[in-house]
DOLOMAR-41387 format. One line per field, with one value per residue: residue number from 1; residue in three letters; x, y, z of N, C-alpha, C in turn. Coordinates in Angstrom, 1 decimal, always signed. Example, Ala and Ser with C-alpha at 12.3 -4.5 7.8 and 13.67 -1.06 7.14 Angstrom:
2
k = (1 2)
r = (ALA SER)
nu = (+13.2 +12.8)
nv = (-5.7 -2.2)
nw = (+7.8 +7.1)
cau = (+12.3 +13.7)
cav = (-4.5 -1.1)
caw = (+7.8 +7.1)
cu = (+13.2 +12.9)
cv = (-3.3 +0.0)
cw = (+7.8 +7.9)
***
This chain:
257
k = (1 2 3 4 5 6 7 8 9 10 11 12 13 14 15 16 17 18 19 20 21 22 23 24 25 26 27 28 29 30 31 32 33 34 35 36 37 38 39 40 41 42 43 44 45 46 47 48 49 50 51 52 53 54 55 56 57 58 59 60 61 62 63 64 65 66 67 68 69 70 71 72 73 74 75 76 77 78 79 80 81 82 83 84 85 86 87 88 89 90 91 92 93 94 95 96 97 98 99 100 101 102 103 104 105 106 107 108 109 110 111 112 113 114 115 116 117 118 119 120 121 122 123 124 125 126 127 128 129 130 131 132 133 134 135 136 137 138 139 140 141 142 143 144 145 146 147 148 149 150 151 152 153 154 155 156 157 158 159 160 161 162 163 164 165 166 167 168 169 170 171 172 173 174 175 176 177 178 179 180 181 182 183 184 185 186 187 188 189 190 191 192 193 194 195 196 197 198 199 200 201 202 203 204 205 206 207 208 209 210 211 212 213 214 215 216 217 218 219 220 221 222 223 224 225 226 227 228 229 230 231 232 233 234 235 236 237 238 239 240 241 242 243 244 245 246 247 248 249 250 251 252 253 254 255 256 257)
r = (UNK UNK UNK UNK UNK UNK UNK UNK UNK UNK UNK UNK UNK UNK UNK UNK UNK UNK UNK UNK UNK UNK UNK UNK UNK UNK UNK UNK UNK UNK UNK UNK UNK UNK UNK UNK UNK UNK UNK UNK UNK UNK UNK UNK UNK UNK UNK UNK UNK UNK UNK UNK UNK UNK UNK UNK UNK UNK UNK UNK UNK UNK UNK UNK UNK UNK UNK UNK UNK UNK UNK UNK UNK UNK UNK UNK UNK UNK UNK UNK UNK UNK UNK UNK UNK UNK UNK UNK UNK UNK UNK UNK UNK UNK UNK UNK UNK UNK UNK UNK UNK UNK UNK UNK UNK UNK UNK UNK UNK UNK UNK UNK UNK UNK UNK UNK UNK UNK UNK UNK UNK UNK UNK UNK UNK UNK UNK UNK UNK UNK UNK UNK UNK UNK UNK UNK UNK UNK UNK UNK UNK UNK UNK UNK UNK UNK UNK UNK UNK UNK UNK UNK UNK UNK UNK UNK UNK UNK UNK UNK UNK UNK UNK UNK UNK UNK UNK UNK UNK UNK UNK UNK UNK UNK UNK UNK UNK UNK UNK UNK UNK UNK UNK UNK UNK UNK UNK UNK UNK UNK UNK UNK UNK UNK UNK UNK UNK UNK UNK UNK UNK UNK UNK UNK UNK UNK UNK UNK UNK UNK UNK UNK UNK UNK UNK UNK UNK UNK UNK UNK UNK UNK UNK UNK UNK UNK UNK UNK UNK UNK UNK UNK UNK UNK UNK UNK UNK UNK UNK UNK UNK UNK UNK UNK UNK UNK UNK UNK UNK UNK UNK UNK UNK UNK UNK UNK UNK)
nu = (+0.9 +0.6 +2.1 +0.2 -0.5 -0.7 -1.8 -2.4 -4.1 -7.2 -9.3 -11.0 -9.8 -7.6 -8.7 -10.0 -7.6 -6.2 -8.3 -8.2 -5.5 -5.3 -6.6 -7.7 -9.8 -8.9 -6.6 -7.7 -9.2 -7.2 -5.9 -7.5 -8.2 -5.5 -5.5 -7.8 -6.3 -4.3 -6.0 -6.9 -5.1 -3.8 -6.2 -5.3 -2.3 -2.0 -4.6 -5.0 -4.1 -5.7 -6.8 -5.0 -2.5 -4.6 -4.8 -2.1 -2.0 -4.2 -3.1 -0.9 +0.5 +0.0 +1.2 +1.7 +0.2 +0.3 +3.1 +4.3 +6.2 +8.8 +9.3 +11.9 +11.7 +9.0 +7.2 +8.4 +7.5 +4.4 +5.6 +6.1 +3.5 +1.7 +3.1 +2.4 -0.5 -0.6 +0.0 +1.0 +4.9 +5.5 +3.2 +4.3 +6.9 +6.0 +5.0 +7.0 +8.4 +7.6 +8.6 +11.8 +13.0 +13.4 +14.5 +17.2 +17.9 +15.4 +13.5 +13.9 +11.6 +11.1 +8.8 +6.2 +3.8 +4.9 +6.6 +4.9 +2.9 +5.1 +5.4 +2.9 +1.7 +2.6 +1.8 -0.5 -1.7 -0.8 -2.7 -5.2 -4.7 -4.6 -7.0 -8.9 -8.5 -10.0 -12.5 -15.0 -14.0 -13.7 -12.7 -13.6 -12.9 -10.3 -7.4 -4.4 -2.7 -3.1 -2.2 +0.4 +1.4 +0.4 +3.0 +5.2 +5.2 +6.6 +6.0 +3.6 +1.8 +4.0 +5.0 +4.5 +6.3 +8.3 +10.1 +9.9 +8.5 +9.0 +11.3 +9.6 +8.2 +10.7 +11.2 +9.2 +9.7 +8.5 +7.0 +7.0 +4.3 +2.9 +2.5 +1.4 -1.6 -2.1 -2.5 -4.5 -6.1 -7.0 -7.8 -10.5 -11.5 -12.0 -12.8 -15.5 -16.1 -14.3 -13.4 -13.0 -12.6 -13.1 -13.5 -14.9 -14.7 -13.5 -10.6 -9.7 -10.1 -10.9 -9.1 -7.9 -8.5 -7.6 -9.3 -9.5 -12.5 -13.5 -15.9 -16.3 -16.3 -17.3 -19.6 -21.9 -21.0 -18.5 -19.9 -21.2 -18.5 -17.5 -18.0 -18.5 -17.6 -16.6 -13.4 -12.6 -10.8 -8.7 -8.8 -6.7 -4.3 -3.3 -3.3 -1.8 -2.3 -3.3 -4.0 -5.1 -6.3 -4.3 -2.3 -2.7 -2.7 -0.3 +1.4 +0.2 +0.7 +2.0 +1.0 +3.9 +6.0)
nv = (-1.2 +2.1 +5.3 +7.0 +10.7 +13.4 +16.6 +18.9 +21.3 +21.7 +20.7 +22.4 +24.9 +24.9 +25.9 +28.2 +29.6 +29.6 +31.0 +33.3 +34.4 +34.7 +36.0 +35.7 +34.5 +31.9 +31.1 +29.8 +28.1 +26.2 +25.0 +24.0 +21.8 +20.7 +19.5 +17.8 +15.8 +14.8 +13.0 +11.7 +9.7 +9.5 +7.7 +5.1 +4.8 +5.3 +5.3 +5.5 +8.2 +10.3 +12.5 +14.4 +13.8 +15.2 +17.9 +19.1 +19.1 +21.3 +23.6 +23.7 +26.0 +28.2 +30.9 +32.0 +34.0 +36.4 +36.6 +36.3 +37.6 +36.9 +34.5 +32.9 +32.2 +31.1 +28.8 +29.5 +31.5 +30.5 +28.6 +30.2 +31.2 +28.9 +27.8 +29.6 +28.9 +26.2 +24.3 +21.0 +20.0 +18.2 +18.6 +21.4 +20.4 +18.8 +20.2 +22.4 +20.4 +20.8 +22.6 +22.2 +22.0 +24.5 +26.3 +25.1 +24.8 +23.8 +21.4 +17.5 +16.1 +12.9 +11.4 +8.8 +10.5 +13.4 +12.6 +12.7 +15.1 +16.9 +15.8 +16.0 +18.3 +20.1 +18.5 +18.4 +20.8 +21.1 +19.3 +20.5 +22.6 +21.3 +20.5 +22.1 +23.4 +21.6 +20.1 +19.3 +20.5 +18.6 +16.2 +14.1 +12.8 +12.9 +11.5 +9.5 +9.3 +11.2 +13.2 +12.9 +13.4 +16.5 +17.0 +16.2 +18.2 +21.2 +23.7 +24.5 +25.4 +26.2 +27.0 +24.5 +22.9 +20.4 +19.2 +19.0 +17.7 +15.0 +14.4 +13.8 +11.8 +9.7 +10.2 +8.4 +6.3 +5.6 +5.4 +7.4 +7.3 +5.9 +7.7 +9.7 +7.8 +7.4 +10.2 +11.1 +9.4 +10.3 +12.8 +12.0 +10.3 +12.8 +14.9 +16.9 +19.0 +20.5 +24.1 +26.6 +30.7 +33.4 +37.5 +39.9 +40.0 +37.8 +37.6 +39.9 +42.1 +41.0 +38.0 +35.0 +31.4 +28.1 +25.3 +22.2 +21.5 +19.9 +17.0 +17.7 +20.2 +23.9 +24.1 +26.3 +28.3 +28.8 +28.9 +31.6 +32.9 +31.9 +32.3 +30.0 +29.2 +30.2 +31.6 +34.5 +37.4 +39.5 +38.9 +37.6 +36.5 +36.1 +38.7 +39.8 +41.1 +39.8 +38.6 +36.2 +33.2 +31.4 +32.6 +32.6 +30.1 +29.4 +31.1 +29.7 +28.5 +26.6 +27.7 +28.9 +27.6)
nw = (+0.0 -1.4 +1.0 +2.7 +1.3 +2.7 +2.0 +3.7 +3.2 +2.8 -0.4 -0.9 -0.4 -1.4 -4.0 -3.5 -2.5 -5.0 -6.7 -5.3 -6.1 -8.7 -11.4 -13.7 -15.8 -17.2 -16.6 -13.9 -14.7 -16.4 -14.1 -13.0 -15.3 -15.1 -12.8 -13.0 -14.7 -13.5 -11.2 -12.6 -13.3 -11.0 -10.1 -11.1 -10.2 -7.4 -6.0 -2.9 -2.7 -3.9 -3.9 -3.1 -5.0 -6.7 -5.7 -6.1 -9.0 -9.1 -7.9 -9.4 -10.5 -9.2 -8.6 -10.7 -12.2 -11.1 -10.6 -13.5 -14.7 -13.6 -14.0 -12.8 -10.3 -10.0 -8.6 -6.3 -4.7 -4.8 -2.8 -0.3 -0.1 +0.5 +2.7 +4.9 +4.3 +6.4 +4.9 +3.7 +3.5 +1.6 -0.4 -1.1 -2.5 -4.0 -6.0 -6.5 -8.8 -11.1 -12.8 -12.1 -14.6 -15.1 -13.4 -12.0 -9.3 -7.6 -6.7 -8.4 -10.1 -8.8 -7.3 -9.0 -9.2 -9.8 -11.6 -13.8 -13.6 -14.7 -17.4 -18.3 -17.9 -20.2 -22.1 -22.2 -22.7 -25.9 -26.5 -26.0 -28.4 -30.4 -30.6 -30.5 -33.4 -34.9 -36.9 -35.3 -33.0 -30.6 -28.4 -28.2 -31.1 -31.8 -32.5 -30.7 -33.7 -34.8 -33.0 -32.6 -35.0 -34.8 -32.9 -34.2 -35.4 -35.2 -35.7 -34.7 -32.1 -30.9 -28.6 -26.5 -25.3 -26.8 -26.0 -23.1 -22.6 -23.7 -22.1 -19.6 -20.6 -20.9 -17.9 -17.2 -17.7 -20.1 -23.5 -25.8 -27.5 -25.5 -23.7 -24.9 -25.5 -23.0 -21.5 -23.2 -22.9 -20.4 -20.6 -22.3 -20.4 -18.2 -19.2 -20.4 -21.7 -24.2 -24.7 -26.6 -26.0 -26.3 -26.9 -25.1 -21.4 -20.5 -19.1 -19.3 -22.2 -25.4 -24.7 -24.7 -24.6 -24.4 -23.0 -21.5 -19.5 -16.5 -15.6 -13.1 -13.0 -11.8 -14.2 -14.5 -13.8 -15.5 -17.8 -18.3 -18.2 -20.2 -23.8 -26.0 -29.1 -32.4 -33.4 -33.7 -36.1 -34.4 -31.8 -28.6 -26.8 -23.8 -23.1 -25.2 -28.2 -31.2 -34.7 -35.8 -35.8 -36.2 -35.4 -33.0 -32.1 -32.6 -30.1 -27.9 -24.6 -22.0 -18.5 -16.6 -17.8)
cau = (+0.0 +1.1 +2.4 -0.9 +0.5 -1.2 -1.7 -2.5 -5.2 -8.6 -9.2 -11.8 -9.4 -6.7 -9.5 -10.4 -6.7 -6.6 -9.2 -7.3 -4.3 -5.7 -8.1 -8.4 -10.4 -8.4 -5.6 -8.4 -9.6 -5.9 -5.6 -8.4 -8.0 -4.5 -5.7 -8.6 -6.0 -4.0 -6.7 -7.2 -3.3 -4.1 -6.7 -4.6 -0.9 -1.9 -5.5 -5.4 -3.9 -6.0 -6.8 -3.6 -2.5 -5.5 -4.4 -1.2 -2.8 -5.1 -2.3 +0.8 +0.5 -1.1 +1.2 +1.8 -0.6 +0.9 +4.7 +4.5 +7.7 +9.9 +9.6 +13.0 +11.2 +7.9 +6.6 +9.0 +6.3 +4.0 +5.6 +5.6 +1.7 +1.4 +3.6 +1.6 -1.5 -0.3 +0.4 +2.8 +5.8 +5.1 +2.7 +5.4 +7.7 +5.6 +4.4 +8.1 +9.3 +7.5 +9.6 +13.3 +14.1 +13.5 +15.0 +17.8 +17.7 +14.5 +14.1 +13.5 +10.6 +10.9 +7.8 +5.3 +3.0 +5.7 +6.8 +3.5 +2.9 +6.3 +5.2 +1.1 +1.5 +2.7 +1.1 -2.5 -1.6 -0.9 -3.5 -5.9 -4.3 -5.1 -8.6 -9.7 -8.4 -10.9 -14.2 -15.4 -13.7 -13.7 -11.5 -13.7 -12.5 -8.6 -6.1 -3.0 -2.3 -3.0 -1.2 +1.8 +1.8 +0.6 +4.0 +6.2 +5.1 +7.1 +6.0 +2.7 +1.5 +5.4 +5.8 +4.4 +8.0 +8.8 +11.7 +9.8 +7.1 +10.5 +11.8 +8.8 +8.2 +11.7 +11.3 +8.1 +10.1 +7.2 +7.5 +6.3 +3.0 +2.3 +2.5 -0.1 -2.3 -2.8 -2.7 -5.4 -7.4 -7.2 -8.4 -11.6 -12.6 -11.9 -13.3 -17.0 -15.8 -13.6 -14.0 -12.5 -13.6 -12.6 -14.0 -14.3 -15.0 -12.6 -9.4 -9.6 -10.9 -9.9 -8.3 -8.3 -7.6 -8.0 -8.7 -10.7 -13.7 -13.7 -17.0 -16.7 -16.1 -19.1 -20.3 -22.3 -19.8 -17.8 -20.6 -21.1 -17.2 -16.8 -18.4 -18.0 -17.6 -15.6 -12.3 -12.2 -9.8 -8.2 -8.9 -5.9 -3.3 -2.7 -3.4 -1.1 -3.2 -3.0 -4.4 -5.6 -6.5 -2.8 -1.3 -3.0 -2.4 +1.8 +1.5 +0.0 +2.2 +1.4 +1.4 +4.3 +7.0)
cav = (+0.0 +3.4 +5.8 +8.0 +11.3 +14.6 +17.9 +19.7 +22.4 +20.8 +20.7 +23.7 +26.1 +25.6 +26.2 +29.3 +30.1 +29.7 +31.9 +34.5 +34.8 +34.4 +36.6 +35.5 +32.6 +31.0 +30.7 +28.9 +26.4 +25.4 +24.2 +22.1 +20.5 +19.3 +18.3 +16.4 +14.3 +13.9 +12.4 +10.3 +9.0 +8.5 +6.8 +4.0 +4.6 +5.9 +5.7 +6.2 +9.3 +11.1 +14.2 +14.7 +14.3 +16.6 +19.5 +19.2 +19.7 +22.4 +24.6 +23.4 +27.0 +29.1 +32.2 +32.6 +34.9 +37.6 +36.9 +35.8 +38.6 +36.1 +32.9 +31.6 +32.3 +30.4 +27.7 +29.9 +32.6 +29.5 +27.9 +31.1 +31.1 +27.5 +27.3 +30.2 +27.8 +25.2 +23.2 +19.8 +20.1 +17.3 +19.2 +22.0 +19.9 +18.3 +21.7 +22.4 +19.7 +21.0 +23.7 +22.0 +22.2 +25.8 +26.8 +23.5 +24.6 +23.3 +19.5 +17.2 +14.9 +11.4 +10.1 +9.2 +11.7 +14.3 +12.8 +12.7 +16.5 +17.6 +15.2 +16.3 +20.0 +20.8 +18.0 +18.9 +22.2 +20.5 +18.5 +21.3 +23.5 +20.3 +20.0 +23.5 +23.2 +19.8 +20.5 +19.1 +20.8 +17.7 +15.5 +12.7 +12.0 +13.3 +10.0 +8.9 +8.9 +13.0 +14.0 +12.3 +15.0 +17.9 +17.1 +16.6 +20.3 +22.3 +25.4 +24.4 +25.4 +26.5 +27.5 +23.6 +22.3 +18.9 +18.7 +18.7 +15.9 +14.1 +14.5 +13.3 +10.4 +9.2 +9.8 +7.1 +5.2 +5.4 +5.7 +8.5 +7.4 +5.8 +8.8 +10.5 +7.3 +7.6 +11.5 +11.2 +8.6 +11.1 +14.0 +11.6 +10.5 +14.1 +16.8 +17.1 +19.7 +21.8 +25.4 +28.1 +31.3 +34.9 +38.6 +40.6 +39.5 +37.2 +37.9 +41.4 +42.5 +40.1 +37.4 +33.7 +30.7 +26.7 +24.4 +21.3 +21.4 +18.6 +17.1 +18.4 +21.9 +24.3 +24.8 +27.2 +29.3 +28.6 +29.5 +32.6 +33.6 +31.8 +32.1 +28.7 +30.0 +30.2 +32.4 +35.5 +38.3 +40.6 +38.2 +37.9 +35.7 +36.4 +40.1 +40.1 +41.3 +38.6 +39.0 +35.0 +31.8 +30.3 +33.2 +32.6 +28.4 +29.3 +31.3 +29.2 +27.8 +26.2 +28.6 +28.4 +27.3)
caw = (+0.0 -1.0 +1.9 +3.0 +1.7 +3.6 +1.5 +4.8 +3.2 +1.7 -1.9 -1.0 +0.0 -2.5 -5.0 -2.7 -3.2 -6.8 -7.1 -4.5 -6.2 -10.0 -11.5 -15.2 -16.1 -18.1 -15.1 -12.9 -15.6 -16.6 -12.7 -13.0 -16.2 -14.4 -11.4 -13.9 -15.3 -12.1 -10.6 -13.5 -13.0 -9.2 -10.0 -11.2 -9.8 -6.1 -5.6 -2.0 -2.7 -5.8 -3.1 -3.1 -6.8 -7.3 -5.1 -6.8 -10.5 -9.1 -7.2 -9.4 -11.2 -7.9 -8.2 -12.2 -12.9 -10.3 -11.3 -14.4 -15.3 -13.0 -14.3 -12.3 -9.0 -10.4 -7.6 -5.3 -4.3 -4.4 -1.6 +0.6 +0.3 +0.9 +3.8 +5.2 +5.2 +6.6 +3.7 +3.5 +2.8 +0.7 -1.4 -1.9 -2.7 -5.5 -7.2 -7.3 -9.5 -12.3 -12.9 -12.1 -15.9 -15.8 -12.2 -11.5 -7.8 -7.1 -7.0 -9.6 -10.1 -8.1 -7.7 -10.2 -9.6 -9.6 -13.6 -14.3 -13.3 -15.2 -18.5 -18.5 -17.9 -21.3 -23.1 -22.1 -23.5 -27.1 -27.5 -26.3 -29.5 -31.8 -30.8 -31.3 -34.8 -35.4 -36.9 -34.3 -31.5 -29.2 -28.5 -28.2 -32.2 -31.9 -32.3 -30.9 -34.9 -34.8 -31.5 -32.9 -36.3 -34.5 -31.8 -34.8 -36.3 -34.3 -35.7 -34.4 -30.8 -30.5 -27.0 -25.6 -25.4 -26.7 -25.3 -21.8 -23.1 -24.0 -21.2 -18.9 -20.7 -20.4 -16.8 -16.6 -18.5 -21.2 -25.1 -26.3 -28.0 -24.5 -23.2 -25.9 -25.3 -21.7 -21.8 -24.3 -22.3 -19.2 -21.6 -22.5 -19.1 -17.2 -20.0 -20.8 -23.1 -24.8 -24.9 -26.9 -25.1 -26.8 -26.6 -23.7 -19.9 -20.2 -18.5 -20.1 -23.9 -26.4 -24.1 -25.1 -24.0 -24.9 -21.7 -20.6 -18.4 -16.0 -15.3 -12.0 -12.9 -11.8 -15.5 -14.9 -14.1 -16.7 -18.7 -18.0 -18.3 -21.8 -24.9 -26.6 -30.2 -33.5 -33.6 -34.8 -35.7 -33.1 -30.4 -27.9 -26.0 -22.2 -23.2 -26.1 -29.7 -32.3 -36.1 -36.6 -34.9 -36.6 -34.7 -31.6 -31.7 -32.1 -29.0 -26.8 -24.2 -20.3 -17.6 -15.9 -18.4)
cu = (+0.9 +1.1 +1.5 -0.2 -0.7 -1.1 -1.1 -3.3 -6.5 -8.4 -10.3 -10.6 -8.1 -7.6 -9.5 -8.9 -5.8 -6.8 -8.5 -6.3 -3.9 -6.8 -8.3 -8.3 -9.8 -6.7 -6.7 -8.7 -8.2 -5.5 -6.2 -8.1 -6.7 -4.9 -6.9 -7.4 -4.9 -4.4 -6.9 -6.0 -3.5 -5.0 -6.2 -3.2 -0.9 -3.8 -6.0 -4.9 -4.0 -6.4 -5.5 -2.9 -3.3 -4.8 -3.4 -1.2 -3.0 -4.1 -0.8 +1.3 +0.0 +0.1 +1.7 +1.4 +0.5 +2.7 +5.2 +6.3 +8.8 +9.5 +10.9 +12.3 +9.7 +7.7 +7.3 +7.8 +5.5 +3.8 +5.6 +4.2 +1.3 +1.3 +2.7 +0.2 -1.8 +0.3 +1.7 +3.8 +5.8 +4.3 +3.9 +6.2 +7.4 +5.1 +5.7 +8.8 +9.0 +8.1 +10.9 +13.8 +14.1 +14.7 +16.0 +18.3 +16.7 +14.2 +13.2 +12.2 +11.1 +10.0 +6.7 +4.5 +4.0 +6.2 +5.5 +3.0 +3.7 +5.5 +3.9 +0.7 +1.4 +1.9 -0.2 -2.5 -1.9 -2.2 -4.8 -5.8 -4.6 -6.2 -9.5 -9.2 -9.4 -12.2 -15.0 -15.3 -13.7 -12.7 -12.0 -13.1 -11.0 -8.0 -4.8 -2.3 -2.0 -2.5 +0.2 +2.6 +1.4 +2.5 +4.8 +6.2 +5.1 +6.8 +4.4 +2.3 +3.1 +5.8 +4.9 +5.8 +7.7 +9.5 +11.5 +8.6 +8.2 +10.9 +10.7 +8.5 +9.3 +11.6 +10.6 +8.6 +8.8 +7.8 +6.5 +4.7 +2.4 +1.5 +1.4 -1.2 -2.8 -3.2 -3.9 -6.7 -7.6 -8.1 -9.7 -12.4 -12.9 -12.7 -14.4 -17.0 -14.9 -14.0 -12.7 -12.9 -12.6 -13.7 -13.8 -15.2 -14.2 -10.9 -9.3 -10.1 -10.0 -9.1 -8.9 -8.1 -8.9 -8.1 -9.8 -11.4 -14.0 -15.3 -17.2 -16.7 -17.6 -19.1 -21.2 -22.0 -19.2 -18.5 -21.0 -19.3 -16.7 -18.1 -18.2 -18.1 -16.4 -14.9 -12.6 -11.2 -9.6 -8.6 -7.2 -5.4 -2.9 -2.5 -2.6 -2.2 -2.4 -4.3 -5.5 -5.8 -5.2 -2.0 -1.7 -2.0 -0.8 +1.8 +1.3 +1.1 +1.5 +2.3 +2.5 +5.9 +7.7)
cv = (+1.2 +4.3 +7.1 +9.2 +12.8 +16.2 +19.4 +21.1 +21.4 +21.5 +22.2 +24.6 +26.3 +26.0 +27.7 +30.2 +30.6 +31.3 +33.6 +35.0 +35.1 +35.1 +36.6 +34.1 +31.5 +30.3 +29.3 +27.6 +26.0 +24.6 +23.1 +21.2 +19.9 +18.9 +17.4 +14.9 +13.8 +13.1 +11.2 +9.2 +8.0 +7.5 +4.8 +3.7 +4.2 +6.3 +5.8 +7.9 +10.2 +12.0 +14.7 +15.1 +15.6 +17.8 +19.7 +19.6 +21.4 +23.8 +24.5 +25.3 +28.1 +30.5 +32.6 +33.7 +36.2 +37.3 +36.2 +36.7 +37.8 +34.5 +32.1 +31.6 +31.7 +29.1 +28.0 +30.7 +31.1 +29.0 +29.0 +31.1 +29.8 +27.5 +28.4 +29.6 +26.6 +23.6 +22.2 +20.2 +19.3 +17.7 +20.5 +21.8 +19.5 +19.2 +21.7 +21.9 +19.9 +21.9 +23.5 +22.1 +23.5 +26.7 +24.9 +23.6 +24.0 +21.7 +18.8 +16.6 +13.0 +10.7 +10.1 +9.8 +12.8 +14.1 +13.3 +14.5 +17.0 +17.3 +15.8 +17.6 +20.1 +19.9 +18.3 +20.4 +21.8 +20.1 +19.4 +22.1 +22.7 +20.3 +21.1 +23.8 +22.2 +20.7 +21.1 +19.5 +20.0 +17.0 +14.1 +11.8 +12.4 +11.6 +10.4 +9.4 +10.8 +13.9 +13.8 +13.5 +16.3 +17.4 +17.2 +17.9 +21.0 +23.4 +25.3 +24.2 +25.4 +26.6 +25.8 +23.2 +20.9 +18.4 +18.7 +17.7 +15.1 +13.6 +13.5 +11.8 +9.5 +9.0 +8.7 +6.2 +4.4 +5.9 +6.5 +8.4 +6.5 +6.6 +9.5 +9.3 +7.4 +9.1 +11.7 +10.2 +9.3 +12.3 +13.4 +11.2 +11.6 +14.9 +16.3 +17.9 +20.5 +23.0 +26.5 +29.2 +32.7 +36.0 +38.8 +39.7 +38.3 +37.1 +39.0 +41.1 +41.6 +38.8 +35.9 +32.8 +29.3 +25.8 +23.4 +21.7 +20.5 +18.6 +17.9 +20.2 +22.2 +25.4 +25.9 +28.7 +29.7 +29.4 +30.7 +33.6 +33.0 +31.8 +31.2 +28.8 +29.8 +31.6 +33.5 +36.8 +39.2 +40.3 +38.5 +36.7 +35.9 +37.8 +40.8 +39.9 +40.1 +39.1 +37.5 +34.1 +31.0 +30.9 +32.9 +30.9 +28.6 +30.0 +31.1 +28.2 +27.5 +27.2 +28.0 +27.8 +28.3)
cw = (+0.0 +0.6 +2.0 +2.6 +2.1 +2.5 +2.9 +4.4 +2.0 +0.4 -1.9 -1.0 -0.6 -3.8 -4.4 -3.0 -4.6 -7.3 -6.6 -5.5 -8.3 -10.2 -13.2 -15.1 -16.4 -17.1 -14.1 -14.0 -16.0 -15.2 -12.7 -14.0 -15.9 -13.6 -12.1 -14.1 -14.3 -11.7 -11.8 -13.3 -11.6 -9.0 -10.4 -10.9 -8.1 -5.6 -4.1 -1.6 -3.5 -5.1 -3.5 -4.7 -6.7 -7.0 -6.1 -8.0 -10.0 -9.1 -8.2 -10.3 -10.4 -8.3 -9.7 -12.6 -12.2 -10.5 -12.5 -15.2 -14.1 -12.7 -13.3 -10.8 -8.8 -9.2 -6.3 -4.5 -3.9 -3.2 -0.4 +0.8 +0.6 +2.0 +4.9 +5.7 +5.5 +5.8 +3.8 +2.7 +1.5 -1.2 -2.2 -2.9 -4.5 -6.4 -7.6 -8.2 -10.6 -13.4 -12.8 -13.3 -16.4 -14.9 -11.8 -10.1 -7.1 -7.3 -7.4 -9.5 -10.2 -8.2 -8.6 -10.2 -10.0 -11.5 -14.2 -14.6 -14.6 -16.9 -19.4 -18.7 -19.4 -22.6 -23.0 -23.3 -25.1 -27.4 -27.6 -27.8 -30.5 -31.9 -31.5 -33.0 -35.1 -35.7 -35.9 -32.8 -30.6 -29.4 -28.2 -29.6 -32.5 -31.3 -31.9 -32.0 -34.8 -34.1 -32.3 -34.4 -35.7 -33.4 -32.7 -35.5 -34.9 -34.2 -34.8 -33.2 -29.9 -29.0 -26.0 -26.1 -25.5 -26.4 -24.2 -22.0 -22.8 -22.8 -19.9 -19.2 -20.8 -19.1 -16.4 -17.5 -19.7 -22.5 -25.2 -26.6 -27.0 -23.6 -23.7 -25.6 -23.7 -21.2 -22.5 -23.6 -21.2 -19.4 -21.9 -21.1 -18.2 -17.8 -20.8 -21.8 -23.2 -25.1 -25.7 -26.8 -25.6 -26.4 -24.8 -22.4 -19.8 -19.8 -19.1 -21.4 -25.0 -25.8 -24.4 -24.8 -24.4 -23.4 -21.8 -19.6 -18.3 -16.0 -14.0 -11.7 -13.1 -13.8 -15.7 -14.7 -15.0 -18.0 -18.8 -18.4 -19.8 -22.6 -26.3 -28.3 -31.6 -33.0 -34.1 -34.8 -35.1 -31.8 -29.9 -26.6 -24.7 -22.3 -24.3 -27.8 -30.6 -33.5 -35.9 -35.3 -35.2 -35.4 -33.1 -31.2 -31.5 -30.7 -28.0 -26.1 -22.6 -19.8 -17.0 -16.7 -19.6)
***
């Protein structure tokens, strides 16, 4: 039996801090769709400890929005506000590892939630940027076969790093299109839908952003803050103007890296 591991703040009140320290949408739904497929992981690596995972998803990105201009100090702030409410070291520990290939003071990813984390972050990103291309916008008909050509088009959804996929699935000692198949199975049982969400009231005028919505996420929230919709011109990337939906998809990139 896995070793019980302790967050030390309920899954309410890192949501509650989420919310605190993040004030565009598209920050709070990128939490959940990791801790979605966290939980989906824990459900089969460590399922006495998918609280845990979760938090870890939810919070692994908690102080980005507010210093996003010092990336090397990224899950550092973080752990100041954690440790503050009471939070396990444990949990710390595991936000930080997602970030050791950006900052190589902070420490690596050990255990398998902790690859998993490093591996998931950037790939969720990707496949989100494939799906909103599809007709169909879902990802219930996106293959293995289609992840595998958008990952080799580099120019395409440029800022998810392949060379930190790479890297992650080396760590789980998984082959790559392992990697996109269970990635891809986490992405079908977690996300009810896909949303691409432009114009204004969304993290400012013009602001855009691609994410899963777990089933558990309060949708009618959601609904309210996105407008589930086709692309159109002089939308906008984390408050940066963009002409096209091509120019938006190269710019997308996981908070945090």
């Amino acid at each position: 039996m896995a070793e019980p591991l302790t967050a030390g703040i309920t899954r309410d009140r890192a949501f509650e801090l989420l919310n605190e320290h993040n004030k565009d949408p598209f920050h709070i739904t990128h939490g959940e769709t990791v801790e979605g497929t966290m939980r989906y992981f824990a459900r089969e690596f460590d399922p006495e400890n998918e609280e845990f995972w979760g938090i870890v998803g939810l919070l692994h990105d908690l102080d980005w929005e507010e210093h996003e201009d010092d990336p090397m100090n990224h899950t550092i702030y973080a752990a100041e506000i954690l440790e503050g409410e009471g939070a396990s070291p444990e949990l710390i520990r595991a936000i930080q590892t997602h970030t050791s290939d950006f900052n190589t003071s902070l420490p690596k990813p050990e255990l398998q939630m902790e690859k998993i984390l490093f591996a998931c972050d950037e790939l969720t990103g990707l496949i989100g940027a494939a799906v909103i291309m599809r007709p169909s916008k879902s990802v219930m008909d996106f293959t293995t076969k289609s992840l595998k050509k958008k990952f080799k088009d580099k120019r395409f959804a440029a800022g998810c790093s392949r060379d930190v996929i790479s890297q992650g699935a080396e760590m789980l000692g998984w082959e790559l299109p392992e990697l996109f198949d269970r990635t891809l199975g986490a992405d079908l049982a977690g996300a009810s839908k896909l949303v691409f969400v432009g114009g204004e009231g969304l993290g400012g005028k013009g602001a855009t952003g691609v994410e899963f919505l777990g089933r558990d996420a309060d949708l009618g929230t959601q609904a309210k803050l996105a407008a589930v919709s086709e692309a159109s011109a002089g939308v906008g990337v984390h408050g940066r103007g963009i002409d096209s939906i091509e120019e938006a998809l190269a710019s997308i990139r996981i908070l945090g890296n």
